[in-house]
C-alpha positions in Angstrom: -31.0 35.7 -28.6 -31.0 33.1 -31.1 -27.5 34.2 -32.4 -25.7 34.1 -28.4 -27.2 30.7 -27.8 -24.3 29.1 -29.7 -21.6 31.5 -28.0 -23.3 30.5 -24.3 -22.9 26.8 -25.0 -19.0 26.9 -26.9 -18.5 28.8 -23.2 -20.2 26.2 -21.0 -18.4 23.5 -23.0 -14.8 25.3 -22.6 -15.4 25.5 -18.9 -16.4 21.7 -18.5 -14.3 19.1 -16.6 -14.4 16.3 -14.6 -15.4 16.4 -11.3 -12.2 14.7 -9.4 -14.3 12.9 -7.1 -17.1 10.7 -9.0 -15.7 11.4 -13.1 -18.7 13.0 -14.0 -18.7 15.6 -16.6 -19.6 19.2 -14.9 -19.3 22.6 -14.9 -16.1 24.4 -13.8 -18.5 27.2 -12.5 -20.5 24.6 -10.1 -20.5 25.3 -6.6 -20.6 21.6 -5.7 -21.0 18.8 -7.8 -24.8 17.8 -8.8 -24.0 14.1 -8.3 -21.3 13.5 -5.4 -22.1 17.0 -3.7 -18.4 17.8 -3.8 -18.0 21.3 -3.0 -16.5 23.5 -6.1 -15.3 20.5 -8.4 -13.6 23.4 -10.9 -10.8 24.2 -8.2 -7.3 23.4 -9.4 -6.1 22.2 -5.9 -8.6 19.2 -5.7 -7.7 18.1 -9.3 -3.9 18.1 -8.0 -4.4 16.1 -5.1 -7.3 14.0 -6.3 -6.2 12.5 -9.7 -2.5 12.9 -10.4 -1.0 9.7 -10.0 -3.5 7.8 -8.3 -6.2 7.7 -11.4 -4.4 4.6 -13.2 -3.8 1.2 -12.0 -0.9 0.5 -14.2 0.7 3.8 -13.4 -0.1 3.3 -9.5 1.6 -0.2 -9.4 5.0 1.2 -11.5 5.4 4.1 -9.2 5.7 1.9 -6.3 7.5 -0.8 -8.1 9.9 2.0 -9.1 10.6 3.9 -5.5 11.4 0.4 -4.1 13.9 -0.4 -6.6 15.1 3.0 -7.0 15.7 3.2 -2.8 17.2 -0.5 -3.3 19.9 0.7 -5.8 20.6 3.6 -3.1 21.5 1.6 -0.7 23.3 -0.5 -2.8 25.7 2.8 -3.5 26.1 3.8 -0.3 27.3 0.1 1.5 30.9 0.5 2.6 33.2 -1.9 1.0 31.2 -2.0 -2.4 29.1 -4.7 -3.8 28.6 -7.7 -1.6 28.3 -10.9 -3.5 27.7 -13.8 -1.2 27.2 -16.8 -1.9 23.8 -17.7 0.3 21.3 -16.1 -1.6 19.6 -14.6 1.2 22.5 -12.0 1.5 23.2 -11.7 -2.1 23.5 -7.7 -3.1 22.5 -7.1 0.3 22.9 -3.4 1.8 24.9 -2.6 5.0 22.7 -2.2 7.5 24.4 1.5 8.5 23.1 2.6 5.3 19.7 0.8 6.0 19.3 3.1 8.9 20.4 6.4 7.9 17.7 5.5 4.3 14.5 4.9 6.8 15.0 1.1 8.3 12.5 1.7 11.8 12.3 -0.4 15.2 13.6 0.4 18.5 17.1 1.7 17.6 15.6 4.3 14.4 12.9 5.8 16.7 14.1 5.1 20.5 17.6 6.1 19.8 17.5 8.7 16.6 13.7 9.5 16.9 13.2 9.0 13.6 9.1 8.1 13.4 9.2 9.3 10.2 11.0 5.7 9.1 7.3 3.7 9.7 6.7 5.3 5.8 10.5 4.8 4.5 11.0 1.0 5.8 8.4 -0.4 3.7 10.5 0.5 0.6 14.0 -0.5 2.0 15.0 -4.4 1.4 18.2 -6.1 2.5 18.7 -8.2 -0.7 17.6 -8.9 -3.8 15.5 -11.9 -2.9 13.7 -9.7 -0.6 12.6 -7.1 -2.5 11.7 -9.7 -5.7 9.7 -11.7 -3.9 8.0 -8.8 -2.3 7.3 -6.9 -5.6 6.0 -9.9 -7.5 3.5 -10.2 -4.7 2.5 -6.5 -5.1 2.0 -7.0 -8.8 -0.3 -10.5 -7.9 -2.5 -8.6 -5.2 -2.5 -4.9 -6.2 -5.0 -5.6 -9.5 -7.3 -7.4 -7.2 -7.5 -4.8 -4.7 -7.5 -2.0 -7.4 -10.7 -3.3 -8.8 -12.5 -4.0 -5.9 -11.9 -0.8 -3.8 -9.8 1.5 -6.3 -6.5 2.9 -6.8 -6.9 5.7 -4.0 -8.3 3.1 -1.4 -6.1 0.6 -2.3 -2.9 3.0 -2.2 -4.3 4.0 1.7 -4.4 0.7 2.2 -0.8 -0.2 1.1 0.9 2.9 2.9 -0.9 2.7 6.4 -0.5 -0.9 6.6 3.0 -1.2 6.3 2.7 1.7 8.9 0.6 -0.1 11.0 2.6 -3.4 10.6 5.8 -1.0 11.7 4.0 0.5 14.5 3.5 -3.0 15.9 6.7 -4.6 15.4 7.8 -1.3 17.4 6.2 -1.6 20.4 6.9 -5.7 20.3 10.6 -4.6 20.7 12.1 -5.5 17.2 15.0 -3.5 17.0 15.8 -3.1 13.3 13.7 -3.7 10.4 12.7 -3.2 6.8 10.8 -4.7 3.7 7.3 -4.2 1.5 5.6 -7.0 3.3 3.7 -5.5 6.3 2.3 -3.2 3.4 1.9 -6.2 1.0 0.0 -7.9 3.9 -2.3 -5.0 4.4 -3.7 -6.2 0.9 -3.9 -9.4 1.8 -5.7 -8.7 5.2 -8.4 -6.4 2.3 -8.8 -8.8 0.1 -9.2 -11.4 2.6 -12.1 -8.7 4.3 -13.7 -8.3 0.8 -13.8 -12.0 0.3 -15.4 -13.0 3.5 -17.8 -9.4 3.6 -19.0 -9.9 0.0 -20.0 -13.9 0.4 -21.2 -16.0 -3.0 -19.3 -17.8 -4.6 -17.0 -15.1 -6.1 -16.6 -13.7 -2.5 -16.2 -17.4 -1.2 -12.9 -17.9 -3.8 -11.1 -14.9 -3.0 -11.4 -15.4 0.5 -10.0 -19.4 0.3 -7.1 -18.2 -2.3 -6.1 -15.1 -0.4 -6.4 -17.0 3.2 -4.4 -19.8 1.8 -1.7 -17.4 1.3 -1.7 -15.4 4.7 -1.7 -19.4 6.1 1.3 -19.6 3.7 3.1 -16.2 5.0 2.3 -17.5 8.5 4.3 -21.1 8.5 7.2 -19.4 6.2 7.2 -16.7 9.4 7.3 -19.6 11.8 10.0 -21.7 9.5 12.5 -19.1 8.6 14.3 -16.7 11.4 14.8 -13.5 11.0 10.9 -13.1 9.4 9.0 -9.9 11.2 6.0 -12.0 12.0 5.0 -8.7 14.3 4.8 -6.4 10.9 3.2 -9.1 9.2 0.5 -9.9 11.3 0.1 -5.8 12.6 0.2 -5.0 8.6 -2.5 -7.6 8.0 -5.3 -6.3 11.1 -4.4 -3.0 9.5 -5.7 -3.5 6.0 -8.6 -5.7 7.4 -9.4 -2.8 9.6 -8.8 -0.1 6.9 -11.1 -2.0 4.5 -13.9 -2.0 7.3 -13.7 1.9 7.7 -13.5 2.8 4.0 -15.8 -0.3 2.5 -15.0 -1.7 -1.0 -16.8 -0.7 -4.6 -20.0 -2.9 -4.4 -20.9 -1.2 -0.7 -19.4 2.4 -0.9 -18.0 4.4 -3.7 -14.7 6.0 -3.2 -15.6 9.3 -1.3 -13.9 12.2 -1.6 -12.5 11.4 1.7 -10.5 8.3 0.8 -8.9 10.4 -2.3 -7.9 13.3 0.2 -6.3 10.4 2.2 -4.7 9.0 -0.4 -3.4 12.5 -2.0 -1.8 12.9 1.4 -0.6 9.3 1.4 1.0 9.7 -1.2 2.6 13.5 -0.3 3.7 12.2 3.0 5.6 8.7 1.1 7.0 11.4 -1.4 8.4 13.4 1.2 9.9 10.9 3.9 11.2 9.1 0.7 13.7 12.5 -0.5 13.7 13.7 3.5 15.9 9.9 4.3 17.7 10.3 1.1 19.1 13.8 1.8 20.1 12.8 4.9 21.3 9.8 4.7 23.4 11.5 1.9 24.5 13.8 4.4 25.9 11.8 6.8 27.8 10.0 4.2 29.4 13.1 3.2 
């Protein structure tokens, strides 16, 4: 007996992981997880879903980052007539808007006309000029860490991909015919944070609800100011993420569930695929 006791535990420790829910070392062998009560944490499925890609902040933030710019420099290759350069800086390396709708640009004309309803996921990573998709990625990059720490990568990547959807889904049924951009999804953060500030209260709670509110005031007068600004996905983008953030809670009140990192696995699958699906057929069409 005494010489298998070292054998039984070099076994135990082999078949030890992480649980893919909560982090916590267990058994491969467990039929649900002693401290989430996740139901066969060994199984390879729920470590694929659950923790590749959405485990790291840094790694979250570049992958999104990256599909925007690589889906920018796509529609930069496919514009008829080649680079445009104008001189208004608003239009500067600006995409045609034929290849805008054959990559995933939603509204009226996308879904009414082509029933495409798979463009509420591609639009938020289609922009129509440099400008536009700078200023909407440096906002990512200021809001994302905030969001990350307070309700986690797999929340806060829900968050981000149903808002812009929800933003979308709004601007649709306002009428807007055409449109594209990060910001109903950027938004959605803004409309969580501004949730978590306001829910959590103190003085902590207090600042992050003044600082984030001044900046959806902010987003709300440049709306009014500029033309040509999708208020409608802005403001539908927004109540989505505050909504979202009420049904999922943040860190301090509700620890990310397996739930929220099923949503987000499938978030993430569905962005992956609309992403290639527009891409094939918009290179279709141009061939």
């Amino acid at each position: 007996m005494v010489t298998k006791e070292p054998s039984n535990g070099n076994v135990s420790r082999k078949r030890a992981l992480l649980c893919p829910n909560c982090r916590r070392l267990v058994s491969a062998d467990e039929p649900q997880c002693p401290y989430c009560g996740l139901p066969t944490p060994g199984a390879r499925w729920k470590h694929a879903i659950l923790t590749r890609g959405l485990n790291s902040e840094k790694r979250l933030i570049q992958t999104i980052i990256t599909a925007n710019v690589l889906m920018y420099l796509i529609s930069l290759i496919m514009t008829r007539g080649g680079l445009r350069l104008s001189a208004n800086p608003m239009f500067f390396l600006s995409p045609d808007s034929r290849g805008l709708l054959l990559l995933g640009a939603t509204g009226t004309i996308p879904i009414d006309r082509l029933h495409h309803w798979w463009s509420l996921i591609s639009a938020s990573y289609l922009h129509g000029g440099i400008l536009h998709i700078v200023f909407n990625m440096l906002a990512l990059r200021q809001i994302s860490p905030l969001i990350i720490h307070e309700y986690g990568t797999h929340r806060m990547f829900v968050i981000y991909t149903l808002s812009g959807v929800g933003g979308f889904l709004l601007s649709y049924l306002a009428g807007v015919g055409s449109t594209i951009g990060a910001s109903a999804a950027v938004c959605g953060l803004i409309g969580s944070a501004i949730y978590y500030g306001k829910r959590r209260g103190g003085n902590y709670g207090q600042a992050i609800y003044r600082q984030v509110g001044g900046w959806a005031l902010g987003i709300a007068l440049f709306g009014v100011i500029v033309p040509g600004i999708n208020n409608w996905a802005h403001g539908g983008g927004m109540a989505t993420g505050i909504l979202l953030s009420f049904a999922m809670g943040y860190n301090e009140r509700q620890p990310v569930a397996f739930s929220h990192r099923l949503l987000a696995g499938v978030c993430m699958a569905a962005t992956g695929g609309t992403l290639l699906w527009a891409i094939f057929t918009a290179l279709f069409y141009r061939l």
